[in-house]
C-alpha positions in Angstrom: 82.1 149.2 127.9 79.9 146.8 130.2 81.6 143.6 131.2 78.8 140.8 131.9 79.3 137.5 133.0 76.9 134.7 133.9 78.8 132.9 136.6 76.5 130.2 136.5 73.3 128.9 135.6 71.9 126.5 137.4 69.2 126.3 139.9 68.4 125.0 143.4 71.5 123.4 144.1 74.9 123.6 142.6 76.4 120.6 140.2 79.5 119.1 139.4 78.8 120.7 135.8 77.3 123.8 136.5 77.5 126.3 139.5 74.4 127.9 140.8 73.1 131.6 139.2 75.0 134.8 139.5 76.1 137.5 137.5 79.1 139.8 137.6 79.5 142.7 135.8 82.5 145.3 135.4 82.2 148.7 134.7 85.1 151.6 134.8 87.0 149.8 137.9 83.6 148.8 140.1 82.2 145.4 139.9 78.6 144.5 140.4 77.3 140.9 141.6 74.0 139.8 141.5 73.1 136.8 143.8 75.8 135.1 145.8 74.9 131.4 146.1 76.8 128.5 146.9 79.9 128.4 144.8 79.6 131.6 143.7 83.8 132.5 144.8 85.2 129.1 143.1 83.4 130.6 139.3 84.7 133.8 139.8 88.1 132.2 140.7 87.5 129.9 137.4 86.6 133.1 135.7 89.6 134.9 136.4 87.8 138.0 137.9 88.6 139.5 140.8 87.1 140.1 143.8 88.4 143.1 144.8 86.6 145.5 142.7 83.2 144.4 143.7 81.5 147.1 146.0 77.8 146.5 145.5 76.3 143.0 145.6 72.8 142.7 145.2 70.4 140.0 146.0 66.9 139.0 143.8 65.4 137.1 147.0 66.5 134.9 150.4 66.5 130.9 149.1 69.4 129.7 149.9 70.7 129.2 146.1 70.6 132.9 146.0 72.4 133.9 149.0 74.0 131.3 151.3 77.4 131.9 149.0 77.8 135.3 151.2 79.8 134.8 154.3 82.2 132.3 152.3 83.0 135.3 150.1 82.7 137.9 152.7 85.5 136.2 154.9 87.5 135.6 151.4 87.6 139.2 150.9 88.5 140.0 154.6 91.1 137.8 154.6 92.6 139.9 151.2 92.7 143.2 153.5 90.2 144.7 151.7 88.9 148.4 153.8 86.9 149.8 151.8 83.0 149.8 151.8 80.6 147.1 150.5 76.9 147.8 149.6 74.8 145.1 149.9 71.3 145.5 147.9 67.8 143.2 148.4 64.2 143.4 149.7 62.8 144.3 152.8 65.0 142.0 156.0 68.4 142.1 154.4 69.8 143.3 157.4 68.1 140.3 159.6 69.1 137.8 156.8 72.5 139.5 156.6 73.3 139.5 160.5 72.1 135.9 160.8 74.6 134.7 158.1 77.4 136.9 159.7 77.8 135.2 162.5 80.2 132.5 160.5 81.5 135.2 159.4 81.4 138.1 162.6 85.0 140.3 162.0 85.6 142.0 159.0 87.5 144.8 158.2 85.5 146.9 156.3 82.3 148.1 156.7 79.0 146.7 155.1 76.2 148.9 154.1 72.4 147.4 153.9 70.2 148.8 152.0 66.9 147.4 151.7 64.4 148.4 148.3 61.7 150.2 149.3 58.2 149.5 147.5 57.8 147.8 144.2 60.7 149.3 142.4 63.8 151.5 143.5 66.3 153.1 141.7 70.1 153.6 142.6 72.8 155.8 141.2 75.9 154.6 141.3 79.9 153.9 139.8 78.6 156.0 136.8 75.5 153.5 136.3 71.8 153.6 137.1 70.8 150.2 138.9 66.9 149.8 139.0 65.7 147.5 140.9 61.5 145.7 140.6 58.9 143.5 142.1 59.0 140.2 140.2 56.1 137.4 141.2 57.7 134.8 142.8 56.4 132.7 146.2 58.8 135.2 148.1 59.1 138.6 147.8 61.9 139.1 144.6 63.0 141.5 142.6 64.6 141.7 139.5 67.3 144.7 138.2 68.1 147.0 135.8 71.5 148.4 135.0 71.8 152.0 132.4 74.3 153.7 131.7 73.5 156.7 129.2 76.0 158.4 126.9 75.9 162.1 126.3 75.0 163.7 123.3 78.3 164.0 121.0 80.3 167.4 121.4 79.7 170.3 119.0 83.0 172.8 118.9 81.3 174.8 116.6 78.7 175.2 119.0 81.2 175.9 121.6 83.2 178.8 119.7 79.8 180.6 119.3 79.0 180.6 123.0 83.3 181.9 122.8 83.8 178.9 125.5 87.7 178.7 125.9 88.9 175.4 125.2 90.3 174.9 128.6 87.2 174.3 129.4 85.6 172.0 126.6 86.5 168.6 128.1 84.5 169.3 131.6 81.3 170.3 129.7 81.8 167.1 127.7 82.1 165.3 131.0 78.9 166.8 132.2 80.4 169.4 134.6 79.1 172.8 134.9 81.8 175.6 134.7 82.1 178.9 135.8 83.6 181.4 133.7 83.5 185.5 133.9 80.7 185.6 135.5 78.8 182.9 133.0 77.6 179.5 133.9 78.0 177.5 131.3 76.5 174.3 131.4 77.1 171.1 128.9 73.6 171.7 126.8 75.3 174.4 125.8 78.1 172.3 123.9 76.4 168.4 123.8 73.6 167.2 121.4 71.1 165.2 122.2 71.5 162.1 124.6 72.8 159.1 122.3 71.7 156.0 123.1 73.3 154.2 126.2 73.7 150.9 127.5 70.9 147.9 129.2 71.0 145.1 131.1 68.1 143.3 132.1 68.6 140.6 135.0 65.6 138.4 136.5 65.0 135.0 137.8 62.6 132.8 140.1 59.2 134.5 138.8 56.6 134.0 137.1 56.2 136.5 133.5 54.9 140.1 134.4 54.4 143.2 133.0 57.4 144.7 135.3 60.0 142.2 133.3 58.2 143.9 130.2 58.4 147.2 130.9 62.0 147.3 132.9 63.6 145.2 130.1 62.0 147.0 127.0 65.3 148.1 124.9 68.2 145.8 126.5 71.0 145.2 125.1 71.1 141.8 127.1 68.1 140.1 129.0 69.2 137.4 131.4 65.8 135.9 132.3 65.1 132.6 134.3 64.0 129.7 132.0 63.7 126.7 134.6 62.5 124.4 132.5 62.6 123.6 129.0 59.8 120.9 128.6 56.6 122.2 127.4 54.5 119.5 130.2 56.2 121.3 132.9 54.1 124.4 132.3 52.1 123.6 135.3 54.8 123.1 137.8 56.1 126.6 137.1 53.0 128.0 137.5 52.8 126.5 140.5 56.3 127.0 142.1 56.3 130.6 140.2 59.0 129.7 138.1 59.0 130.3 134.4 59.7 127.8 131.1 62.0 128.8 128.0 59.4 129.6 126.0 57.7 132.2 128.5 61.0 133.7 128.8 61.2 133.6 125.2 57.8 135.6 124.5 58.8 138.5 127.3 62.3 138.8 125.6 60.1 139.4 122.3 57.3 141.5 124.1 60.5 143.8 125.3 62.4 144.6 121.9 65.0 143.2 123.4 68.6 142.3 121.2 69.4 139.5 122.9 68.5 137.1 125.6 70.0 134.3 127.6 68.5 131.6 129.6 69.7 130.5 133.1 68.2 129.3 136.5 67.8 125.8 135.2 66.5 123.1 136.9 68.7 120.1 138.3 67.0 117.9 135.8 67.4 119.7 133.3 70.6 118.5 131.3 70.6 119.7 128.0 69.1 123.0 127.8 70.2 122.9 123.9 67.9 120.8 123.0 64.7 123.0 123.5 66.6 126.2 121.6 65.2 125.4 118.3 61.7 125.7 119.8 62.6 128.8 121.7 64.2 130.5 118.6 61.2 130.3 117.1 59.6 132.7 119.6 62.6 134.9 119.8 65.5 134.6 117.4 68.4 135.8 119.5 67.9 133.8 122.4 70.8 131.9 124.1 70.7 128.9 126.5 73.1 130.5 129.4 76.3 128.5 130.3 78.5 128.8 132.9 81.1 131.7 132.3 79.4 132.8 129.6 80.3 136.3 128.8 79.6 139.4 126.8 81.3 143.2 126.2 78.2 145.4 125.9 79.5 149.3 124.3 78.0 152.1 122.8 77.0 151.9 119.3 
């Protein structure tokens, strides 16, 4: 089971109703956050998450409703004695950004790890989960991510007491380990069918549609995609800013066979993001205009 939560959904700058974008996730015991912006640390509070699971925070881009959340919530977990690691994940000068924001923040006492995406898409293993991260077309360089986690096929004893596998050893094969026994290596073909299907996220905000959003978020479970504005007229602003519109969300969530989608990054003016849904369903039926806190359990079928 995936834990998701949209923090927040708004864009630019945060408002008395709605905190800016970011997205936790919880998955056997690790947390995940994707963007840190200002506020980020009061909606997890008003969550009810913690922060102590999260070891990997990854960032889409640098404007400062993306990142400048960071140090707050670096120096909130320092302050909780937290020692172990935290991975930090974004494009190319993470480290510079990183360093420059640290100085509010300069002791810690745990290490930080930088790792900066190489070329126009990058993919991680990690905490049981395949994170993918790719190039997005925004007036910065941005990327949005993918997070997988694939299930095994289903176990077959029958197919195990042909190969005369003791039982000892069944529940390691089914975990995907490879056992050695009398001289035999048995590996977990030998007992799993094929791969079932596993589970998708599909995160992406401050870009214009592309064929990357189509491809990385073809299948998902859930498609968190960027819909800044929700009137039609604005079309030409988002070209020109490189942002996107509900409806352009809408027709990549249906281009990608995606189950469900919600909306977020919204404009400050943008006050009732309800209103256009009716319109937007039209495009793609499952759609969902993102709220603040809004959650989901994604789990195997």
């Amino acid at each position: 089971m995936l834990d998701v939560c949209l923090l927040g959904c708004g864009g630019m700058m945060p408002l008395p109703y709605r905190w800016l974008t970011s997205l936790m996730t919880r998955y056997n015991g690790s947390s995940l956050l994707i963007d840190c912006g200002e506020g980020t640390q009061i909606a997890i509070k008003e969550k009810g998450w913690s922060f102590k699971p999260i070891d990997v925070i990854c960032f889409t881009h640098y404007h400062g409703d993306h990142i400048s959340g960071l140090p707050g919530l670096l120096l909130t977990m320092g302050n909780a004695d937290r020692r172990e690691p935290l991975t930090l994940i974004g494009p190319k000068g993470l480290e510079r950004v990183v360093t420059a924001l640290r100085v509010i923040a300069p002791e810690l006492p745990f290490p930080i790890h930088c790792v900066e995406i190489e070329g126009t898409e990058q993919t991680f293993e990690m905490n049981g989960y395949r994170l993918k991260a790719f190039r997005v077309n925004h007036n910065v360089l941005c990327y949005g991510y993918a997070l997988e986690i694939d299930r095994a096929g289903k176990f077959d004893p029958e197919r195990a007491k042909a190969e005369q596998i003791p039982q000892m050893y069944w529940k390691h094969l089914q975990k995907g380990e490879t056992v050695e026994y009398e001289g035999r290596i048995l590996t977990p073909d030998l007992v799993l069918g094929p791969p079932r299907k596993g589970i998708k996220l599909t995160y992406t905000t401050d870009t214009r549609p592309t064929d990357s959003i189509r491809e990385n978020a073809k299948g998902s479970d859930l498609f968190i995609c960027e819909g800044m504005y929700g009137e039609k007229e604005k079309i030409a602003k988002a070209r020109e800013y490189k942002h996107m519109t509900f409806y352009e969300a809408a027709q990549l969530a249906k281009d990608a066979q995606v189950k469900e989608m919600w909306l977020t990054h919204y404009s400050p003016s943008l006050t009732r993001a309800e209103e256009y849904m009716d319109d937007v369903r039209k495009i793609f039926p499952a759609a969902k205009a993102g709220k603040d806190k809004m959650s989901a359990e994604l789990n195997f079928e």
